[in-house]
Kinemage of the C-alpha trace (Angstrom):
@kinemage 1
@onewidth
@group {chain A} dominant
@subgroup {mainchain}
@vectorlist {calphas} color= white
{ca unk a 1} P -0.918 -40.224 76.133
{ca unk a 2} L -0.144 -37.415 73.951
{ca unk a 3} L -0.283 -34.419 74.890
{ca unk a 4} L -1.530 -31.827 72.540
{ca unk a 5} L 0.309 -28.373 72.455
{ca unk a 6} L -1.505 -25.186 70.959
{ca unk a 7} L -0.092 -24.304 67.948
{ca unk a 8} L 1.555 -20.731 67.933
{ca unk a 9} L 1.013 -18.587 65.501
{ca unk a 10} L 4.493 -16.728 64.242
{ca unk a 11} L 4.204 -13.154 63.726
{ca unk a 12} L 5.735 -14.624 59.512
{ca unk a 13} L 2.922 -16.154 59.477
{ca unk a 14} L 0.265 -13.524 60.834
{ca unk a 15} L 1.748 -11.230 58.058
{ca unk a 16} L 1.098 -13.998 54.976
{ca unk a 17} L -1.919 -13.780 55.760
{ca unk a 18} L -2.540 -10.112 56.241
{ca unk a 19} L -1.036 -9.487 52.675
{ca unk a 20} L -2.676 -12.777 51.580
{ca unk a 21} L -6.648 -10.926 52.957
{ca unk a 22} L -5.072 -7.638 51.690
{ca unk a 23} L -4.416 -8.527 47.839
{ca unk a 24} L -7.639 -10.190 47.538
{ca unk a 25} L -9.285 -7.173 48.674
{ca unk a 26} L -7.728 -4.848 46.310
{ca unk a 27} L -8.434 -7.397 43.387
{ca unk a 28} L -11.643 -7.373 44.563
{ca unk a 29} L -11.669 -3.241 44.593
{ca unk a 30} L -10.029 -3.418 41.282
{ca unk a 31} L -12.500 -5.903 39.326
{ca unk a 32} L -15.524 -3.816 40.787
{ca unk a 33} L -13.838 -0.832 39.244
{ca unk a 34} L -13.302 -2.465 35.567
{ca unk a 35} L -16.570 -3.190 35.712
{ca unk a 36} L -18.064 0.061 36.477
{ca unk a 37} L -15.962 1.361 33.964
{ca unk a 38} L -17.127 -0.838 31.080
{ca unk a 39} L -20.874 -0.447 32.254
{ca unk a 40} L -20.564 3.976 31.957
{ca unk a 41} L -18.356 4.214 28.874
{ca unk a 42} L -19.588 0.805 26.821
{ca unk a 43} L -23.005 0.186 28.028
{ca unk a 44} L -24.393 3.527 28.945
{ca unk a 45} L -22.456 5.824 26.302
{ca unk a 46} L -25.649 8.407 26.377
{ca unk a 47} L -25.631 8.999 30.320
{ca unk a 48} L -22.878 11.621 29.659
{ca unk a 49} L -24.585 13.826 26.828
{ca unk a 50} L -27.089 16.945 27.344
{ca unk a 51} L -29.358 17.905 24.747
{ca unk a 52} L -30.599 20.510 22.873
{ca unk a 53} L -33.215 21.642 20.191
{ca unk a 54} L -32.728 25.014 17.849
{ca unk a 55} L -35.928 25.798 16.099
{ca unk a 56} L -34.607 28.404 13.076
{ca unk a 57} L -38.647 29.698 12.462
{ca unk a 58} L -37.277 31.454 9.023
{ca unk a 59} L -39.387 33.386 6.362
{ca unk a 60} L -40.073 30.343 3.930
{ca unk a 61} L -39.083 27.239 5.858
{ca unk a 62} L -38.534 26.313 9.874
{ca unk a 63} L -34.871 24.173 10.444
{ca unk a 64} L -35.088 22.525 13.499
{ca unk a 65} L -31.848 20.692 14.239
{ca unk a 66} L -30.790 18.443 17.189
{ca unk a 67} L -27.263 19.392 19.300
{ca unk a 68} L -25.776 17.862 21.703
{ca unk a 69} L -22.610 17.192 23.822
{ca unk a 70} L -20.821 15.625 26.843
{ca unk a 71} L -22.392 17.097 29.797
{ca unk a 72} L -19.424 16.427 32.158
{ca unk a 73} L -18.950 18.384 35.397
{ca unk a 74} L -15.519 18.280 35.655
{ca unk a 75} L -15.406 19.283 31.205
{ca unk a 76} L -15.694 22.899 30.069
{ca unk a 77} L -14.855 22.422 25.999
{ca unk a 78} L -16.894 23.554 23.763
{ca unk a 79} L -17.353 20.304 21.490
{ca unk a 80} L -21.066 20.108 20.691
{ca unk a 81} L -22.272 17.804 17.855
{ca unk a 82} L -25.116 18.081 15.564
{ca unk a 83} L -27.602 14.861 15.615
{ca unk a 84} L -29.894 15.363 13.255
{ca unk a 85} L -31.100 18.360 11.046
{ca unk a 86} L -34.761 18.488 9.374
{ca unk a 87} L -36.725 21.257 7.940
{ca unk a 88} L -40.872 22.290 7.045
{ca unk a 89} L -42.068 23.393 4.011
{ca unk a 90} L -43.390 26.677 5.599
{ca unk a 91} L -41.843 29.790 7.702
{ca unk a 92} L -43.980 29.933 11.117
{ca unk a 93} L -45.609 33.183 9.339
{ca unk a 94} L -46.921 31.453 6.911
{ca unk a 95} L -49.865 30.362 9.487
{ca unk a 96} L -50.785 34.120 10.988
{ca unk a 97} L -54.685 33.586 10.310
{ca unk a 98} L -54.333 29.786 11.135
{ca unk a 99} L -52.028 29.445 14.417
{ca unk a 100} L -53.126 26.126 15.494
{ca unk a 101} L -52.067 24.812 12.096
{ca unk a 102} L -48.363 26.010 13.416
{ca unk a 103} L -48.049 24.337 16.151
{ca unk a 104} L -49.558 21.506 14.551
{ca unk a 105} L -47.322 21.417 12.005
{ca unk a 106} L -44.309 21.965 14.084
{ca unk a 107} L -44.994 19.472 17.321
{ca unk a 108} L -45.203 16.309 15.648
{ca unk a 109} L -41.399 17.032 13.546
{ca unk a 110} L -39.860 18.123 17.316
{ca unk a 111} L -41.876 14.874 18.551
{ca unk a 112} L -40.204 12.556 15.983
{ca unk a 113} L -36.669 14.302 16.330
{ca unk a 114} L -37.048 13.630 19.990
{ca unk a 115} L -38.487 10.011 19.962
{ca unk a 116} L -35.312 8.790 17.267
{ca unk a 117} L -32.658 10.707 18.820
{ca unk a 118} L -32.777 11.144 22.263
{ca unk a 119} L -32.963 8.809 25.236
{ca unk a 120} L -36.397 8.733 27.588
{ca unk a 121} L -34.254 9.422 30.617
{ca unk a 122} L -33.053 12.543 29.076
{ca unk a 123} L -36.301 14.524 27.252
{ca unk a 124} L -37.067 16.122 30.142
{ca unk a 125} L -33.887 18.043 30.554
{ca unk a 126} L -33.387 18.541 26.592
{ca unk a 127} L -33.772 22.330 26.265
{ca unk a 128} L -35.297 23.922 23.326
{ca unk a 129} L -34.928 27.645 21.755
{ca unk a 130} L -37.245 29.164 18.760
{ca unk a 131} L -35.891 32.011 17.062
{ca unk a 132} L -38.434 33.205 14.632
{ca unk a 133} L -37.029 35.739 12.425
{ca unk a 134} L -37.943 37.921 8.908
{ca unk a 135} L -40.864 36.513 8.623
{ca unk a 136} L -42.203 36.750 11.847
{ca unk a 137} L -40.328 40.319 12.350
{ca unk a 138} L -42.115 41.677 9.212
{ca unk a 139} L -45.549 40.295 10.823
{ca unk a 140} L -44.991 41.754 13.471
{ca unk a 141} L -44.306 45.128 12.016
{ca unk a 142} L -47.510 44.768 9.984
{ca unk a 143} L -49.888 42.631 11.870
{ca unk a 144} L -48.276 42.944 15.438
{ca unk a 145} L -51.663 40.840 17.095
{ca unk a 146} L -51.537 37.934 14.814
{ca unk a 147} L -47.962 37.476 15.384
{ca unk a 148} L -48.597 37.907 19.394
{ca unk a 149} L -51.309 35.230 18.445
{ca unk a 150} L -49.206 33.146 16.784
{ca unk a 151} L -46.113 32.999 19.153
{ca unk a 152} L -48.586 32.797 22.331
{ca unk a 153} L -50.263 29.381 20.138
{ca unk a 154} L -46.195 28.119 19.906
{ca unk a 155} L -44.997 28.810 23.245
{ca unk a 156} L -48.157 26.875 24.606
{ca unk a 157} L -48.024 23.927 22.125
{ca unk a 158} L -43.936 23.644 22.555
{ca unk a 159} L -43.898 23.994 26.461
{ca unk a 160} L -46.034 20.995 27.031
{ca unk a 161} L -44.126 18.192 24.775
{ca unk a 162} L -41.899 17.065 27.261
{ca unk a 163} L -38.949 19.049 26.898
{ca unk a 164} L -37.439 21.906 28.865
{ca unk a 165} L -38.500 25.679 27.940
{ca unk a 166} L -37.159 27.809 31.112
{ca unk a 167} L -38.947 30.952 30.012
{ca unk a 168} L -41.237 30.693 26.901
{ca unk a 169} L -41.122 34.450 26.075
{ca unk a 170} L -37.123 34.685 25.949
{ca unk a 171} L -36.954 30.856 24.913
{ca unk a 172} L -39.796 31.399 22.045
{ca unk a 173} L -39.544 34.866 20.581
{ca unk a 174} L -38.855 37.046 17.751
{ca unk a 175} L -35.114 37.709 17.308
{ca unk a 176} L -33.971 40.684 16.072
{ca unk a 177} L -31.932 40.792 12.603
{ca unk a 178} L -28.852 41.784 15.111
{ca unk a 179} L -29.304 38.750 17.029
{ca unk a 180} L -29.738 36.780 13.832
{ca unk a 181} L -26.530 38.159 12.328
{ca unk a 182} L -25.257 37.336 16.139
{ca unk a 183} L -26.200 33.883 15.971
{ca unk a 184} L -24.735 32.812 11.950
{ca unk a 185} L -21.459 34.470 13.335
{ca unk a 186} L -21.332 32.053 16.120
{ca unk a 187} L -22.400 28.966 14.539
{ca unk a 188} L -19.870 30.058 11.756
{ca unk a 189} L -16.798 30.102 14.157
């Protein structure tokens, strides 16, 4: 009869396969890490981007135009990249007796630039900004309650189309010919 003797494990062969467990772990660590990779910077390229909306209400036309840029936490650059750029027929003070016809006018352009430029996920944190300027300012010098009318009409139209408007009397207002010298200096430089 045979007698069967436990096998004893040598302390060689203990550490094969602790480094053996050990590098399949880290190529497991390392695969899950390509893959995360790929999926944020190939698959999901818009997750990183913040948005933004100008409206330019001018005298004889309103320029809306689409910004944005990589909305990293750890990234304080100032690289911001226009979208897309489109423009009405009419200044804003074109429609003092008629402001419904503004904001009708207005809403569905923001809604289009919106629904072929920016991604679902990311509407509700686009912000958006209306300066109105000459026009509006000489309205307001000479008919200061249909302008009033007028911007109230915008700022209630524009705050409910899904984007974000923190304050709507210092995000939709009337900017001063100092601010609007302010502003081409900046988007000069």
């Amino acid at each position: 009869m045979e007698i069967n003797e436990p096998k004893v494990r040598t302390s060689a062969t203990r550490l094969r396969k602790f480094i053996t467990r050990l590098l399949l772990v880290l190529l497991l660590v390392v695969l899950l890490l390509i893959i995360i990779l790929v999926t944020v910077y190939c698959i999901a390229p818009d997750v990183f981007y913040a948005y933004c909306i100008i409206v330019d209400a001018g005298s004889t036309s309103t320029k809306v135009t689409l910004f944005r840029w990589r909305d990293w936490p750890s990234r304080s650059n100032g690289w911001i990249e226009q979208v897309n750029h489109t423009k009405t027929k009419k200044g804003i003070s074109a429609y003092a007796l008629k402001p419904e016809e503004a904001s009708a006018t207005l809403v569905p352009v923001i809604q289009r630039l919106l629904d072929a430029n920016v991604p679902a996920a990311k509407r509700k944190s686009t912000r958006l900004f209306l300066g109105a300027t000459a026009g509006m300012r000489l309205l307001n010098v000479r008919h200061p309650l249909y302008a009033d009318e007028l911007l109230q009409e915008l700022r209630d139209a524009l705050s409910k189309i899904g984007v974000t408007v923190n304050n709507v009397y210092s995000d939709i207002r009337i900017i001063s010919g100092d601010w609007e010298g302010r502003y081409a200096w900046i988007s000069v430089n």
